[in-house]
N, C-alpha and C positions, 0 to 999 in steps of 0.2 A: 545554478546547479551544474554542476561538471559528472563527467562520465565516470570519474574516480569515485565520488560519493554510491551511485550503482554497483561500481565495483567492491565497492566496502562492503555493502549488502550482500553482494552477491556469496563473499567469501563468508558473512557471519553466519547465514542462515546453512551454509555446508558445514562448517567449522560446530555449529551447534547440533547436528542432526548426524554428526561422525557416527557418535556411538548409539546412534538412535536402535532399539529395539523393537520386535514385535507389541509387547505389550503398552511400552510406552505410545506405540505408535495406535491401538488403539484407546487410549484414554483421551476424556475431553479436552479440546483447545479451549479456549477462550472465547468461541465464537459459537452461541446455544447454537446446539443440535452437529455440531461440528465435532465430529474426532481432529486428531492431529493430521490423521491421513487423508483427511479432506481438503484441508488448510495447506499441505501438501503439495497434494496433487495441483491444487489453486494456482497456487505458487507455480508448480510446473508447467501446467496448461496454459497459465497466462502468459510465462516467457516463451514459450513454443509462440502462441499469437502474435505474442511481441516482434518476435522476430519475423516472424512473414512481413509483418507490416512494414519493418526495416528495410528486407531485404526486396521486396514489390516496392518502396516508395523510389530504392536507388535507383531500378528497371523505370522507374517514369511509368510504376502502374499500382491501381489503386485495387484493397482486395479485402472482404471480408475479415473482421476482428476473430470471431471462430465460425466456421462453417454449419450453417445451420442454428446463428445466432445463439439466442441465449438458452432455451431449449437444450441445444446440443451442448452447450457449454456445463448447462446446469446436468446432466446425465453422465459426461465424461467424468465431472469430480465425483457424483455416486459411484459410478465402476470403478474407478479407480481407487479411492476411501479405504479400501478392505483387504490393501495390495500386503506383503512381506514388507518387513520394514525396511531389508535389502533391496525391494525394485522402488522401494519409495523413494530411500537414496541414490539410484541409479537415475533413476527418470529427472529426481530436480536436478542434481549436479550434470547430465548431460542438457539437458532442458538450457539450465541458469549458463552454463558456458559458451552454447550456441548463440544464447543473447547475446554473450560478450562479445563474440567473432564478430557478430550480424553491427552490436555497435561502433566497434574499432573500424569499420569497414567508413564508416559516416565521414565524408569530405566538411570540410569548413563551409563550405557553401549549399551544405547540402538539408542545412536545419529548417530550411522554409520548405521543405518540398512533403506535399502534402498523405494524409495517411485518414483512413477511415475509422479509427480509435479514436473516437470524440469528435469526429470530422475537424480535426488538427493538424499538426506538421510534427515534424521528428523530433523538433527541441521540445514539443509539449510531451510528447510520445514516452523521451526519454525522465520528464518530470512524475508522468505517470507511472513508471517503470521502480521509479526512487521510492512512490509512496506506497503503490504495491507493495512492494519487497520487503521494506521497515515498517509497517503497520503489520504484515500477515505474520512477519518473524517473533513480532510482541504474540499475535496471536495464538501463536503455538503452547503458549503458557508454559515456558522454558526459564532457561535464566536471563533474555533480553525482553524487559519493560518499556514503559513507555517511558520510565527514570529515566532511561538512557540516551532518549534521543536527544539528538545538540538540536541548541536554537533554532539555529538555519532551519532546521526540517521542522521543527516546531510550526515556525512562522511562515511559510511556505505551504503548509497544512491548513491552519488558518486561514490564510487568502481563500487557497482553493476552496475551503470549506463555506466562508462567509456567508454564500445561501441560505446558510441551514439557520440563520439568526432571525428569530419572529419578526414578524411586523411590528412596526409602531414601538421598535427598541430600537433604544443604544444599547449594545454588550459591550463593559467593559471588562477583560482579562486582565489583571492586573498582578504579579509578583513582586520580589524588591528590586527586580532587574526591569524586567521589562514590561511594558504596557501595551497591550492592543484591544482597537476599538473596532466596530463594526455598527451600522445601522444609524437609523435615527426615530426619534423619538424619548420614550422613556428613559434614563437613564437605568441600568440592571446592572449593579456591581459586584464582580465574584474575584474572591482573593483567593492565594494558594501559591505553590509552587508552580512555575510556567508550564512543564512537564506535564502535570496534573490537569491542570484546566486544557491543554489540548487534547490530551488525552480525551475528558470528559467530551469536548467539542465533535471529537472523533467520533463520537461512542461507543467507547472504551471505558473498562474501568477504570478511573484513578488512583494511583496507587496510593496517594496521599489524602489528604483532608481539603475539600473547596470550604469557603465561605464565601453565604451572600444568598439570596432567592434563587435558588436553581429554576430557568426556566423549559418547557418543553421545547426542545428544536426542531426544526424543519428537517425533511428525509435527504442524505445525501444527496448532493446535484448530478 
């Protein structure tokens, strides 16, 4: 995964929320109980964290994901949620662009140093960053789906996700392109468009049709 791919993200979810309004801003996301300006704000507040974590890992110092943990994280999106859809725009486009600084600032030797976001290092940091950005952007319930995402972040999703696959299964994803497996055991076969079934993985809607025993997942890792 390259810094470019964040950067793509970074420009769609601006580029989609240009003309963002009051009203649209509050109608449901895609994410029960979530307006768009919570999803938002999400979005904002995590690239603010983001960046600390950046910008303390270059300093050779380690530092809370947000302040006052999840508690404080979970309160800052309520406050925020309810904002004009103007400082909603303000806050992520400044937010999302300080990431960008805080990432270009990243030496080639600098990806192993470590960061308290999953108790990881920079290059995980910056994968984290990828899937934030492109899952929450779907979430806004706009015109970017999960149709959209390219493989790469598909199957990069997957991995990551892998946990979530029952015990005592193989899952197999299977499309006319691509294949991926996970687990052992049972074999559980689900067909569709690649999109789709990550999507699904995700816990996301699919926008498409799965075939096959749908089975319950494990909760995000």
């Amino acid at each position: 995964m390259a810094l470019t791919d964040v950067k793509t993200a970074v420009t769609r979810v601006n580029a989609m929320l240009a003309d963002l309004d009051d009203e649209t801003a509050r109608a449901d996301s895609g994410l029960p109980g979530w307006s768009r300006g919570h999803v938002i704000t999400h979005i904002a507040n995590f690239s603010e964290a983001m960046t600390r974590q950046v910008e303390e890992a270059l300093q050779g110092r380690l530092i809370e994901v947000y302040d006052g943990g999840r508690p404080a994280r979970d309160a800052g999106i309520e406050s925020g949620a309810g904002r004009s859809a103007a400082d909603l725009q303000d806050h992520l486009l400044q937010a999302t662009t300080n990431l960008i600084t805080a990432w270009d600032k990243v030496g080639p030797d600098d990806w192993s140093r470590p960061i308290l976001h999953r108790n990881s290092n920079l290059a995980a940091g910056l994968d984290a960053c990828w899937r934030e950005l492109t899952i929450h952007t779907t979430d806004l319930a706009l015109t970017h789906t999960p149709a959209d995402w390219p493989e790469d972040f598909c199957l990069h999703l997957l991995d990551f996700l892998q946990a979530r696959t029952p015990d005592n299964i193989r899952l197999v994803l299977q499309s006319d392109s691509t294949t991926w497996e996970n687990g052992t055991g049972e074999e559980v076969l689900l067909t569709g468009k690649f999109t789709d079934l990550t999507a699904w993985y995700a816990g996301r809607p699919a926008p498409g049709p799965i075939t096959g025993p749908v089975p319950e997942l494990l909760p995000w890792p």
